[in-house]
C-alpha positions as CSV (number, residue, x, y, z in Angstrom):
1,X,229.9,79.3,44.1
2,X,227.0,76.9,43.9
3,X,228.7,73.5,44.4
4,X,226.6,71.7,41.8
5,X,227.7,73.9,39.0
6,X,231.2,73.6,40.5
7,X,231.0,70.0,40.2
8,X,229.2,69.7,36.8
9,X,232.3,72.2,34.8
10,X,234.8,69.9,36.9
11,X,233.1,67.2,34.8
12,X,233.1,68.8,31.8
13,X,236.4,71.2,31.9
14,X,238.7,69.4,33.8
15,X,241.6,68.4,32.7
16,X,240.8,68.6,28.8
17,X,242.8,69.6,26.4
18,X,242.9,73.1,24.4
19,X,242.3,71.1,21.6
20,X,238.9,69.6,23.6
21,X,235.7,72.3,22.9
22,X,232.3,71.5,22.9
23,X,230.2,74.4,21.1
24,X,229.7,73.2,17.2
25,X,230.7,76.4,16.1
26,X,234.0,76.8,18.1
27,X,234.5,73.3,17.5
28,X,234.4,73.4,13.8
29,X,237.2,76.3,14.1
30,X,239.3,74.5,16.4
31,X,239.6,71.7,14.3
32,X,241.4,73.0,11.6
33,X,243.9,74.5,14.1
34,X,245.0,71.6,16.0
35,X,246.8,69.0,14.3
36,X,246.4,65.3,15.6
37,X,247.9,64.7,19.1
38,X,249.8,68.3,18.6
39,X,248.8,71.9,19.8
40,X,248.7,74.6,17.4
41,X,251.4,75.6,15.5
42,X,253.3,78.8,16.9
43,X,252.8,82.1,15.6
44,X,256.3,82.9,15.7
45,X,258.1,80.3,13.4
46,X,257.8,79.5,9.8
47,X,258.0,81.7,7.0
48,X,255.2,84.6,7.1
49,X,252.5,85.7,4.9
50,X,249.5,87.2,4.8
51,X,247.3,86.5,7.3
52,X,249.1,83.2,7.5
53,X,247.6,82.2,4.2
54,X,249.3,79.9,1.8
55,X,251.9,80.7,-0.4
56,X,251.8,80.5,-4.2
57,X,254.1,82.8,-5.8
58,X,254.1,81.0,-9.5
59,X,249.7,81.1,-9.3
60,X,249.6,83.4,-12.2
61,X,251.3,80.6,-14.5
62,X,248.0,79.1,-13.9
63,X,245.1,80.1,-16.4
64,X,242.9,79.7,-13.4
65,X,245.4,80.9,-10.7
66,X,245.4,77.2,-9.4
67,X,241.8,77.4,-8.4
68,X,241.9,80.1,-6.3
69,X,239.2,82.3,-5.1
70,X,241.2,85.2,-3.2
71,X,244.4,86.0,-4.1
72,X,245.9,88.6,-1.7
73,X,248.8,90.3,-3.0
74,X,251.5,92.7,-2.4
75,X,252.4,95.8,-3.7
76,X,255.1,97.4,-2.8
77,X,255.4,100.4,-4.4
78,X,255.3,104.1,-2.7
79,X,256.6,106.2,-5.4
80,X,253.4,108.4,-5.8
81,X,253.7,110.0,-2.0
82,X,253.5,113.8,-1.7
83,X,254.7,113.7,1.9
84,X,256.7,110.8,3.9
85,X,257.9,107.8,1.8
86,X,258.1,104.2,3.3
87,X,255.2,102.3,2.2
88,X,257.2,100.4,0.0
89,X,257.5,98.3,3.1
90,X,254.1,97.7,4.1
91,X,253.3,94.3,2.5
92,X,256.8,92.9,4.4
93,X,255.1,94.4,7.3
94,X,251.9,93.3,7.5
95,X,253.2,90.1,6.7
96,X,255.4,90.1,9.9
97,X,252.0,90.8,11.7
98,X,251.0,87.7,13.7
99,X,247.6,85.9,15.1
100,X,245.3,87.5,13.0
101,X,242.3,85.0,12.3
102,X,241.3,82.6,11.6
103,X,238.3,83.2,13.2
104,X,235.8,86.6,13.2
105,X,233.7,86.3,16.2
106,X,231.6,89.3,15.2
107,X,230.6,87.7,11.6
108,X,231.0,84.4,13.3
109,X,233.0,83.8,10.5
110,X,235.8,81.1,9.2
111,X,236.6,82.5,6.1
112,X,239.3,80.1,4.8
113,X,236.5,77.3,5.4
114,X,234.5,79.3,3.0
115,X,236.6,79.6,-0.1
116,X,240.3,78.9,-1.2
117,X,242.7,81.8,-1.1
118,X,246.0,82.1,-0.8
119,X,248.7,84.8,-1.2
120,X,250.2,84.8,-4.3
121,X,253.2,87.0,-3.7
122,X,254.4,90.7,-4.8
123,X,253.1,92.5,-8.2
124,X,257.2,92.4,-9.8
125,X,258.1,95.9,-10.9
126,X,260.5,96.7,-13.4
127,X,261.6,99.7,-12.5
128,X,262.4,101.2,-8.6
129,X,262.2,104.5,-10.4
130,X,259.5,104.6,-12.6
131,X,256.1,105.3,-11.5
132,X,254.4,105.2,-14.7
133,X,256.0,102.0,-15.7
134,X,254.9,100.9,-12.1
135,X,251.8,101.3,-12.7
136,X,251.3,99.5,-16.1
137,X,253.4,96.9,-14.1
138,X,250.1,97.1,-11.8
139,X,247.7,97.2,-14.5
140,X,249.7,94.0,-16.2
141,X,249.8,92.0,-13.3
142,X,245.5,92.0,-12.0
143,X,243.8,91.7,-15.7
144,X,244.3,88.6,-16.3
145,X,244.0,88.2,-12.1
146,X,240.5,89.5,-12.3
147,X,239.5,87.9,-15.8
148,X,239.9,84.8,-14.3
149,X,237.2,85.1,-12.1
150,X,239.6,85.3,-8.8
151,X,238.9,88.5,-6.1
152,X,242.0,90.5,-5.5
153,X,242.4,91.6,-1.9
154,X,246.0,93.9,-1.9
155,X,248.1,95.9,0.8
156,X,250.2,98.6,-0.6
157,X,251.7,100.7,-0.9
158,X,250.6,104.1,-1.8
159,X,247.1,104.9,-2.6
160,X,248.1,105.6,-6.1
161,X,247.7,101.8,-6.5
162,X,244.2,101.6,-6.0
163,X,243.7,103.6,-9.4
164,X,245.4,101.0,-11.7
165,X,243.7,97.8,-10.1
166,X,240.6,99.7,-10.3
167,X,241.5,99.9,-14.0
168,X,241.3,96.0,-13.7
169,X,238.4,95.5,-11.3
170,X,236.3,97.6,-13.2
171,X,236.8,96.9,-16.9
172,X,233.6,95.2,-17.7
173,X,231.1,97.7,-15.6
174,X,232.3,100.4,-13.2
175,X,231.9,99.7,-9.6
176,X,231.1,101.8,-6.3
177,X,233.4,102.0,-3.7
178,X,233.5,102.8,-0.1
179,X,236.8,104.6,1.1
180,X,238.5,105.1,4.2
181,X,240.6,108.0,4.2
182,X,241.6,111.3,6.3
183,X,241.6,112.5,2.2
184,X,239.3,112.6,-0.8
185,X,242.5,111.7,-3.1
186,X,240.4,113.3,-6.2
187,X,243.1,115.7,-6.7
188,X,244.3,116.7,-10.5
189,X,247.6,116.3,-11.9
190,X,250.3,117.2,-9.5
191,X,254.1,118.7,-10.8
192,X,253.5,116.8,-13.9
193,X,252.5,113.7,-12.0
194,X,249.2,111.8,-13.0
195,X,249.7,109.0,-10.7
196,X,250.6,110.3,-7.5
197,X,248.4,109.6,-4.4
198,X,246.3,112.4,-4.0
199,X,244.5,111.6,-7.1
200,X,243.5,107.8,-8.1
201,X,239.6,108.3,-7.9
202,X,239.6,111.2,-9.9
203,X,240.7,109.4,-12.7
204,X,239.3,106.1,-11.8
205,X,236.0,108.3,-12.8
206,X,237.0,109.6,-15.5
207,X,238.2,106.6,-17.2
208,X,234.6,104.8,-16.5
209,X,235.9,102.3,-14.0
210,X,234.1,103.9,-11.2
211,X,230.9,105.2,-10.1
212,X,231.5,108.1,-8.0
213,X,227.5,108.2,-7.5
214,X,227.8,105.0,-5.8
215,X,231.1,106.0,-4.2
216,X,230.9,106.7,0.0
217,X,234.2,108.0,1.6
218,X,234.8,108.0,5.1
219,X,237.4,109.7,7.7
220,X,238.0,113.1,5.5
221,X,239.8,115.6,7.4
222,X,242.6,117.7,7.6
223,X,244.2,120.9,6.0
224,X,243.8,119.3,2.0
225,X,239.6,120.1,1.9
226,X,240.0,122.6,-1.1
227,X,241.8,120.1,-2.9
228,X,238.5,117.8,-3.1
229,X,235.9,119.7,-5.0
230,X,235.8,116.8,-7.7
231,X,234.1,114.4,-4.8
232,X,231.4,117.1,-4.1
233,X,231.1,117.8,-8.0
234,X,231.0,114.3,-9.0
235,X,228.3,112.8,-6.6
236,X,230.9,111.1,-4.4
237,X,229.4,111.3,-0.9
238,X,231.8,112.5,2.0
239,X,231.4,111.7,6.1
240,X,234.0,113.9,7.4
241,X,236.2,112.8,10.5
242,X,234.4,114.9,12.9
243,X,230.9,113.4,11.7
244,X,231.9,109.7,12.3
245,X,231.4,110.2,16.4
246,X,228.4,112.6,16.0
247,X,226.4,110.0,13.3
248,X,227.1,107.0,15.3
249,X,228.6,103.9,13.4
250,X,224.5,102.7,12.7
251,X,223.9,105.7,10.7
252,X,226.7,105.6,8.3
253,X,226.6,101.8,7.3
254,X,223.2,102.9,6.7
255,X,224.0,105.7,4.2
256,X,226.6,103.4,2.6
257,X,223.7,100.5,1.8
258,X,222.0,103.2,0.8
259,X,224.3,104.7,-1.3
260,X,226.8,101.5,-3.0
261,X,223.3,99.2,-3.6
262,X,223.5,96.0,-4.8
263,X,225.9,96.5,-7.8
264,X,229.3,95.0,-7.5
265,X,231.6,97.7,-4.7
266,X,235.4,98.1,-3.9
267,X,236.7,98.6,-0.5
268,X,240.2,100.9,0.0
269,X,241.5,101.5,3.4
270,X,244.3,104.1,3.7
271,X,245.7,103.7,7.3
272,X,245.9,107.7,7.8
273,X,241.5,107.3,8.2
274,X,243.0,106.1,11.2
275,X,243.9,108.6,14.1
276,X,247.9,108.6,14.1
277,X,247.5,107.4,18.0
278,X,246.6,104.0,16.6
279,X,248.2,104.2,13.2
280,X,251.3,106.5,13.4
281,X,253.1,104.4,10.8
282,X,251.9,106.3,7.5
283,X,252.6,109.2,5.6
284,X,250.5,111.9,6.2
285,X,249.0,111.7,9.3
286,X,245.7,113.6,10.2
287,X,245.0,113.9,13.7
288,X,241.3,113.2,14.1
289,X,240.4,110.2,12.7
290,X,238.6,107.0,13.5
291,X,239.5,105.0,16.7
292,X,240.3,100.6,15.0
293,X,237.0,99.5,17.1
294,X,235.0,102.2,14.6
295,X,236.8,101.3,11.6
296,X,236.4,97.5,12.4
297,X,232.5,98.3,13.3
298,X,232.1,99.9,9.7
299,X,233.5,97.5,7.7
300,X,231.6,94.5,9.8
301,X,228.5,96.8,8.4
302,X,229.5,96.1,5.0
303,X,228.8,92.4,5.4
304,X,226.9,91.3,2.3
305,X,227.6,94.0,0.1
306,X,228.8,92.6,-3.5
307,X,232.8,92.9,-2.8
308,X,234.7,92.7,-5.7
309,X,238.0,93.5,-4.3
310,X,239.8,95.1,-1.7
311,X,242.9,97.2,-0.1
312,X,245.1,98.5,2.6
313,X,247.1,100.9,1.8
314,X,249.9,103.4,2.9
315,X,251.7,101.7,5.8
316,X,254.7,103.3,6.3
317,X,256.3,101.0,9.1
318,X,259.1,102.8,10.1
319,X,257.7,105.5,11.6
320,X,255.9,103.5,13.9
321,X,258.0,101.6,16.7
322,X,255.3,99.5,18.3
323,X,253.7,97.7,14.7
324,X,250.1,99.1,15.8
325,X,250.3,100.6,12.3
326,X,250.7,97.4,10.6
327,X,248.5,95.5,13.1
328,X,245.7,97.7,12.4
329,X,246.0,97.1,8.5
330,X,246.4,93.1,8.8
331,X,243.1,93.4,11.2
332,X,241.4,95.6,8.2
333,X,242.8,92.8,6.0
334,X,241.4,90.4,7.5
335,X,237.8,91.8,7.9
336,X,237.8,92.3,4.2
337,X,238.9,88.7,3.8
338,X,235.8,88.0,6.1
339,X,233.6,89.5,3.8
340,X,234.7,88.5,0.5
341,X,234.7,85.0,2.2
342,X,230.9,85.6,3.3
343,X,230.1,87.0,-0.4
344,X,231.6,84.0,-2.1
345,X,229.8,81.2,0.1
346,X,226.4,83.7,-0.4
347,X,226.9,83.2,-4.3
348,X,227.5,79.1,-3.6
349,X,224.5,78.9,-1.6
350,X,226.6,77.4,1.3
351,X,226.5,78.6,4.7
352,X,228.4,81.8,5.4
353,X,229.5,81.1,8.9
């Protein structure tokens, strides 16, 4: 090694603290997470939310949700699956999930430098039986969330969720939406069922909260295809599983600029567009789906795009021993966090870095 250098980081590097960096950029991150004269605090202790946000459970009593930009928000609710149940526990799951952020170093992005958010707790539920009471319990709990100007970010949960805080998302204008999934979920009614989650979008179009011409869904696969003639009928357009390696990540953030515009967009992620060898944890597993680094790629694509609100949906923890499941979702979390984050300092005219 050429002494010089040697000597020059020896200089610089040694015997500095972790707190001690010198690029403006990593700088800026590392101060908010090193408290004077103290390292950062550990991962493991305190009480846990998500993404390590804080914690205001009575921010609804607020008009304006105590100033909030983001409110991320649990919703534990799986009584719409057709298959395996369990995503009741998700939320407590990806909660559990630790080191995620703060910092995207793709985006170069600190997004709780960027705009004030905070989780704000679980949607409260009535009933443990009822899932149409659950979802007017959904539909209750984000209007006046979204009238007040705040962005919901959510982790279910069945899919079946998405419907009813589209219902709130989009009651002014209906919005596009780019979808994750191994499945369309534009099924009819099912055994007398309306809200079950095989069919949110369907009726998310038909009740004019969504666009299904400005409506991109990613990851389909799987033995369900004939159930799914309402995306091809509709507009929706549909990049099946086995596309995704064949188009190349480029090409299909491409199509979904194309395709969402600049008009205000929704982003659901199911955890099953995930191949179950990195998201076994859900209920109906397809094998064939994206790898994380794809799905991370494609939503990093999405950066600028007019994000009104989020999801993660249908972890199903206990059918996954190792918590990839739940990592993976906290992960997807986060990037949409990232770009709501970027959207909101866009609209300020601050910097979005």
């Amino acid at each position: 090694m050429n002494e010089e250098k040697l000597s020059a980081l020896r200089q610089k590097f040694g015997g500095t603290a972790g707190s001690e960096i010198f690029d403006p950029e990593f700088k800026a991150v590392a101060e908010g997470q090193f408290s004077a004269g103290r390292g950062r605090s550990k991962p493991y202790s305190g009480v846990q939310t998500l993404l390590g946000l804080p914690y205001l459970p009575d921010a609804s009593a607020s008009p304006d949700y105590d100033g909030i930009d983001v409110a991320l928000v649990g919703v534990p609710m799986d009584l719409g699956v057709t298959n395996r149940s369990g995503s009741r526990f998700g939320p407590r799951a990806v909660r559990d999930i630790e080191r995620i952020g703060p910092y995207e170093h793709v985006l170069h992005r600190l997004p709780t430098a960027l705009c004030k958010a905070a989780d704000i707790g679980d949607v409260p539920f009535r009933s443990r039986f009822s899932l149409t009471q659950s979802h007017e319990d959904i539909q209750a709990f984000y209007g006046p969330l979204v009238k007040a100007g705040v962005i919901p970010l959510s982790v279910g949960g069945d899919h079946s969720i998405s419907y009813s805080i589209l219902k709130a998302v989009g009651a002014e204008r209906p919005v596009g939406m780019v979808h994750f999934d191994a499945h369309c979920d534009t099924g009819g009614d099912y055994e007398g069922a309306k809200f079950h989650h095989g069919g949110p979008f369907r009726h998310a179009v038909l009740e004019g909260v969504l666009d299904p011409e400005r409506c991109v869904q990613i990851g389909i696969r799987g033995s369900s295809e004939y159930l799914w003639e309402f995306s091809k009928e509709s507009g929706m357009t549909v990049i099946h599983g086995e596309e995704v390696p064949r188009l190349g990540t480029d090409a299909i953030i491409e199509t979904v600029r194309r395709v969402v515009g600049d008009g205000p967009v929704y982003i659901t992620f199911d955890v099953d567009c995930l191949d179950p060898s990195f998201a076994p944890g859900t209920g109906t597993p397809e094998v064939g789906g994206l790898t994380t680094r794809e799905a991370l790629d494609l939503l990093r694509g999405l950066d600028g795009l007019n994000i009104v609100g989020g999801d993660v949906v249908e972890v199903a923890p206990q059918y996954d021993a190792t918590t990839n499941t739940a990592h993976a979702a906290a992960q997807i979390l986060f990037e949409q966090f990232c770009l709501v984050a970027g959207r909101i300092s866009s609209d300020r005219g601050t910097s979005a870095t």
